[in-house]
C-alpha positions in Angstrom: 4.6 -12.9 7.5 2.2 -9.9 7.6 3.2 -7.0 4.6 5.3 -3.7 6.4 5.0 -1.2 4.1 7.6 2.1 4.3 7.7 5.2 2.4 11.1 6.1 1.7 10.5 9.0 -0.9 7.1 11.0 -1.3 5.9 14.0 -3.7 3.2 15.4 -5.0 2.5 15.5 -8.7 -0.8 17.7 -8.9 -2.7 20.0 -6.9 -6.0 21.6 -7.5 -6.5 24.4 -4.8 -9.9 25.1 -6.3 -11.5 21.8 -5.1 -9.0 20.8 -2.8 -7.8 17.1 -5.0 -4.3 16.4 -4.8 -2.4 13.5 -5.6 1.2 12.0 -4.7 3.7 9.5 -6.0 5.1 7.2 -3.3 7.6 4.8 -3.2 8.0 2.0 -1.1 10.7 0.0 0.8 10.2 -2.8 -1.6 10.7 -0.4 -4.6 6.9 -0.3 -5.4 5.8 3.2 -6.4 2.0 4.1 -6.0 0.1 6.9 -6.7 -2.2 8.1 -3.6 -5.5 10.4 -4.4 -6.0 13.0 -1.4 -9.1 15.1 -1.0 -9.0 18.4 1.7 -11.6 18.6 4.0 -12.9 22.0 3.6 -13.4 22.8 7.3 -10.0 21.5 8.8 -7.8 21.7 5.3 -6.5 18.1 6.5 -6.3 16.1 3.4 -8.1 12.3 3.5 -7.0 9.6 1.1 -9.7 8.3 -1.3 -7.5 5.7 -3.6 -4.4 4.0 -3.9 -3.2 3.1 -7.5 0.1 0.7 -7.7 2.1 1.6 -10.4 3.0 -1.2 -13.0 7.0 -1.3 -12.4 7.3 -3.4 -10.0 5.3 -6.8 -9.3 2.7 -6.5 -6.5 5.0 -7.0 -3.0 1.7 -8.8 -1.7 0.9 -11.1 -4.2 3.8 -10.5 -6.4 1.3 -10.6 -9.8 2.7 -8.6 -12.6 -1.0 -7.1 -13.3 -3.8 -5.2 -11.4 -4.5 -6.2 -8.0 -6.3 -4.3 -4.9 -3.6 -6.0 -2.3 -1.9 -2.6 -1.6 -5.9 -1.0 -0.4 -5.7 -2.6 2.9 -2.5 -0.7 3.8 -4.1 2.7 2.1 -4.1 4.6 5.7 -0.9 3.5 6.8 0.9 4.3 3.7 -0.7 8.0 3.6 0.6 8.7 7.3 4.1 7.9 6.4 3.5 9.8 2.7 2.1 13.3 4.3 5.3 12.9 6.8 7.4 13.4 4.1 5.6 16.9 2.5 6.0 18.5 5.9 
């Protein structure tokens, strides 16, 4: 059974206009939360995820380990789509 994951709540937590960072808490279907890392491109403004953190409440959905794992980075893109649908 291949992973689905869906945003049901998304904010952002930080913004630096100066640079064009920002970063947003999600949270998942599944009740895992993650913390997304956006940079703006400076010619369109559209912001392109560079790193996905899970936070530590939840086990991992994937591999349900209680510690660090990378299984969330293969769904980074999808998971930023759904997340940026919920800022608009």
């Amino acid at each position: 059974m291949a992973y689905d994951p869906q945003v049901v709540d998304a904010k952002i937590v930080s913004d630096n206009k100066k640079n064009g960072l920002y970063e947003m808490v999600v949270v998942l279907k599944d009740r895992t939360q993650c913390r997304l890392f956006f940079e703006k491109d400076p010619v369109t403004g559209v912001g392109q995820v560079t790193n996905l953190n899970r936070l530590m409440k939840e086990p991992c959905p994937i591999c349900r380990k209680d510690y660090l794992c990378n299984c969330l980075d293969r769904y980074k893109q999808t998971i930023a789509e759904q997340a940026q649908a919920y800022i608009k």
